[in-house]
TORDO-326917 format. One record per atom (N, C-alpha, C): residue in one letter; y, z, x. Coordinates in steps of 0.1 Angstrom, whole numbers, plus 5000, padded with zeros to 4 digits. Example, Ala and Ser with C-alpha at 12.3 -4.5 7.8 and 13.67 -1.06 7.14 Angstrom:
# residues 2
A494350785132A495550785123A496750785132S497850715128S498950715137S500050795129
This chain:
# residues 231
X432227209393X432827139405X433227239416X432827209425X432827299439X433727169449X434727289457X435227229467X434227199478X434027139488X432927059499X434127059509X433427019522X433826999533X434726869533X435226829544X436126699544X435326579547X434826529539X434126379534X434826259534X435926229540X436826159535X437426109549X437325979555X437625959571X439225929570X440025889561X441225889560X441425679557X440425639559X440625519562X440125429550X439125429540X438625369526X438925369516X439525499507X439725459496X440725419493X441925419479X442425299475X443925419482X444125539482X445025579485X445525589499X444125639507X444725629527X444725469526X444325339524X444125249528X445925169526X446225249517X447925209515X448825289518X448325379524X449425529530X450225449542X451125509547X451525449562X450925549569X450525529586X449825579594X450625709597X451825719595X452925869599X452725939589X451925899579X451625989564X450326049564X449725979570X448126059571X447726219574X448526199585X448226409590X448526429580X449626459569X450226519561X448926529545X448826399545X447526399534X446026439540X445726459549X444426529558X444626649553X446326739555X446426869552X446326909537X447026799530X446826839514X445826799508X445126719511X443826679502X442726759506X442026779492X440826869486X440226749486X438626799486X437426739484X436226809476X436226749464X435026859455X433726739450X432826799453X431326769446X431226819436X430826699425X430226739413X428626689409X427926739398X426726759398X426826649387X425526579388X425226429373X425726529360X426626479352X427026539340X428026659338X428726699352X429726769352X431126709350X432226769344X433426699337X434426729351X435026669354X436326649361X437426759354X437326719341X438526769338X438026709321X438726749311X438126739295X439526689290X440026579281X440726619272X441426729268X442326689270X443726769263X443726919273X443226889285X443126979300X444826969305X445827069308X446527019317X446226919326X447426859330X447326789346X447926869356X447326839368X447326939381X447626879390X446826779390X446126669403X446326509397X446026489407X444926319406X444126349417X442926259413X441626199422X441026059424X441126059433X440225979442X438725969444X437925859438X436425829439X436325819451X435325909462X434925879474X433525789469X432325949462X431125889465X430725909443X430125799444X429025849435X430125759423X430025789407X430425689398X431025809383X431825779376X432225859365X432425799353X432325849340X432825729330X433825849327X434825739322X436325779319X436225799301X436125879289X435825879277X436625999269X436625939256X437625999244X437126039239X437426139229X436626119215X436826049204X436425989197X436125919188X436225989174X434926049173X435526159156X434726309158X434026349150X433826499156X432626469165X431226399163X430226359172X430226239181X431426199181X431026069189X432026079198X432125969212X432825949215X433125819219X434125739229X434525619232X434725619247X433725539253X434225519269X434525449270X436325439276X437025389283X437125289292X436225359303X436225249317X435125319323X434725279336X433725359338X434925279358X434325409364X435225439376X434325459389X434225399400X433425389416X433825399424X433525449438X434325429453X435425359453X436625409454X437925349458X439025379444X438025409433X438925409419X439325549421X440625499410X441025649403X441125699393X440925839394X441025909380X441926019374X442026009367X443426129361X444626069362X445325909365X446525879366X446925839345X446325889342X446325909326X446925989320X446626109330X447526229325X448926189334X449626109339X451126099348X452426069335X451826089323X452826089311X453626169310X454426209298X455726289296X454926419290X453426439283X452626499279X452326639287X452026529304X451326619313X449926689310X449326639300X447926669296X446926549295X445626559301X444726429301X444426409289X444926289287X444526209269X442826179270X442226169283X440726169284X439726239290X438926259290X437526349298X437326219310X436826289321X435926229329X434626299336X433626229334X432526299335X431326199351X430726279356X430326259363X428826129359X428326039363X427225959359X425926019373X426426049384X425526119391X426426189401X425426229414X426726319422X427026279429X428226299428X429726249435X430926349441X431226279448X432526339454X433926289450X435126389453X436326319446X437226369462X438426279462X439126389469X440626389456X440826509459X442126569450X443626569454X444326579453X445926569456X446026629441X447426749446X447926859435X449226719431X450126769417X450426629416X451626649425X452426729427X454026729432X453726679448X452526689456X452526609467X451826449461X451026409453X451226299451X452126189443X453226299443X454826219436X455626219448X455526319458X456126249473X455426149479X454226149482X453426029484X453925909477X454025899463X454625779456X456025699465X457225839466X458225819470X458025779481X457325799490X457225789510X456725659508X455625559502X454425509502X454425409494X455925309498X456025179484X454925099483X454025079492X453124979493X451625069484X451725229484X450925279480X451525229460X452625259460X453425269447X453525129441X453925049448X453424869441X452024849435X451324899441X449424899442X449024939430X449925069431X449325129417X450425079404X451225059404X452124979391X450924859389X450424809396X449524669398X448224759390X447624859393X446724929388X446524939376X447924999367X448125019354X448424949348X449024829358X449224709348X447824659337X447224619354X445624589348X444624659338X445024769342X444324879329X445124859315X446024839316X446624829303X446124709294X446224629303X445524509303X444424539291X443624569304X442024599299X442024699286X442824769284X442724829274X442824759262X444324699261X444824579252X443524469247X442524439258X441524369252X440624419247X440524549249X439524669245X439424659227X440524739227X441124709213X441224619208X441624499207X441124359204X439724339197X439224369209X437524339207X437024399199X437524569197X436724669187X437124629170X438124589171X439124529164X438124389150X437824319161X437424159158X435924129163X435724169172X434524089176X432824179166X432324119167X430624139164X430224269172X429624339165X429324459174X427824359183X427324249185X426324199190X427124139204X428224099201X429124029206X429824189216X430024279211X430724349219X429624439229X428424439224X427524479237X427224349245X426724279243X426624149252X428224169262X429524159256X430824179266X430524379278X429624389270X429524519277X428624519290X427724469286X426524439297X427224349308X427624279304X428924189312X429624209318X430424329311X431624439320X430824509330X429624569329X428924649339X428624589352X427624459350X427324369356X428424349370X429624299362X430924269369X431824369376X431524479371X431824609380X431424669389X429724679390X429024759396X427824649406X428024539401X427424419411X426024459408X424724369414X423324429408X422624499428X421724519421X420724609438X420024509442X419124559451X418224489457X417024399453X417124469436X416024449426X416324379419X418024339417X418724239409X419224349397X418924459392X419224569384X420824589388X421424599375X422924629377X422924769383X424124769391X423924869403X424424989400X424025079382X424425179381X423425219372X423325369370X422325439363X422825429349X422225449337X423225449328X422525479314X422825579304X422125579294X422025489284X421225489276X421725429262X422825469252X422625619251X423925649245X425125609247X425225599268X426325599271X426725449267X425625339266X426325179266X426825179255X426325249239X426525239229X427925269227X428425379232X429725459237X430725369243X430225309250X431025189256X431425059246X430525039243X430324899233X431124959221X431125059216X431825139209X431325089193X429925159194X428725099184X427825219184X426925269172X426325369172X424825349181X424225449184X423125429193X421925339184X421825379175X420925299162X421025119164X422125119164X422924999163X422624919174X422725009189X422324929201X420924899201X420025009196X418124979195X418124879191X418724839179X418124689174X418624579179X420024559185X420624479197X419724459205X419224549213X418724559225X417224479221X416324539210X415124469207X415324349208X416524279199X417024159203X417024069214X417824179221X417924079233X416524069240X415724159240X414024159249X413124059242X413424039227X412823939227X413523819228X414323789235X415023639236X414923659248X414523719255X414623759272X415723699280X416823799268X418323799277X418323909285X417624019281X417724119295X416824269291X416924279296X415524429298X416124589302X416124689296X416224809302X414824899307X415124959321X413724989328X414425169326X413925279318X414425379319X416225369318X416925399328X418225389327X418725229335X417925199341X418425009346X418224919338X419424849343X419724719335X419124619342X418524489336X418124409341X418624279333X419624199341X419924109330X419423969333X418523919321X417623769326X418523679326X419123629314X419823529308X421023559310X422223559319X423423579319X424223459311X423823329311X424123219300X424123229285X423123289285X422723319267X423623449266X423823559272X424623669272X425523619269X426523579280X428123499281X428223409266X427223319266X426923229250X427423339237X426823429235X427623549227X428323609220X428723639238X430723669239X431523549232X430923439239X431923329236X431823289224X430723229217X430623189201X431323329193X431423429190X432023499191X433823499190X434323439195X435623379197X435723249190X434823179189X435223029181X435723109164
């Protein structure tokens, strides 16, 4: 990870967009901006915390480990999201890795200026209690699902989650690169496990992987799934 020039117009992501405008010079002067390369880490597990970051450009998956070879991803994070508010515990060390999916940019805040920012910046500070609400959320159902549901059932909710995240392209392909390991990782299912899922689904032509794109035919029969699944 390399510091970069100032990429960041003050006005987009989820933090200047809720700053007040008498705050801005002040975060122009404190905020860093670093480029990372496809597959470089942010920061690793059980890393002090320093900072938080802000997604300008490009996409990251948020992931744990699991047992000695595997691991578990979390969330997967885009333009506007954030990362490292994980480590803002009593710990002060990141309970997760975040790793780059291609190259991106972040901008950084050290943390003791982004805890005056909190104080200055109720409308930034409501936003984010709203943030972690939701993530907790999503976690709470995470667990649930790894819990109960069908590992057939929890990649179909995965291809779902993606879809719903990252919107599709111009080609209709969900609008992120993405390995197989990494869906398996997600789905929180061994890669073995997803091959024969996946055969599955190509021959029912619920959806297709081209290299690293998704291509989802049948979003009905997908959703169908999830939901039988729950009965």
């Amino acid at each position: 990870m390399k510091e970069c020039g100032n990429a960041c117009d003050l006005k987009k992501c989820f933090l200047c967009k809720l700053c007040l405008p008498e705050w801005l010079p002040a975060l122009a002067v404190q905020k860093r901006n670093f480029e990372l390369k496809k597959g470089e880490l942010i920061f690793k597990e059980g890393d002090a915390v320093n900072g938080i970051y802000f997604v300008h450009k490009g996409s990251f998956k948020v992931h744990k480990r699991w047992d000695k070879d595997k691991e578990l991803i979390i969330r997967f994070a885009r333009p506007a999201d954030i990362i490292g508010h994980m480590g803002l515990g009593k710990r002060l060390l990141y309970p997760v890795s975040a790793t780059a999916l291609e190259p991106s940019v972040v901008c950084y805040l050290e943390m003791s200026f982004f805890e005056s920012t909190l104080k200055v910046n109720t409308e930034l500070a409501y936003q984010l209690i709203r943030f972690l609400a939701n993530e907790l959320d999503d976690s709470h159902r995470s667990m649930r699902d790894l819990a109960h549901m069908s590992v057939k059932a929890r990649i179909a909710q995965a291809f779902i989650s993606l879809h719903q995240q990252f919107g599709i392209d111009e080609h209709g392909f969900i609008d992120i690169e993405i390995s197989r390991q990494d869906i398996s990782s997600f789905a929180g299912t061994t890669y073995e496990t997803l091959f024969k899922v996946l055969n599955d689904f190509a021959k029912q032509n619920i959806l297709t992987l081209t290299g690293r794109k998704i291509l989802i035919t049948d979003h009905l029969k997908l959703q169908e799934i999830v939901n039988n699944d729950h009965v």
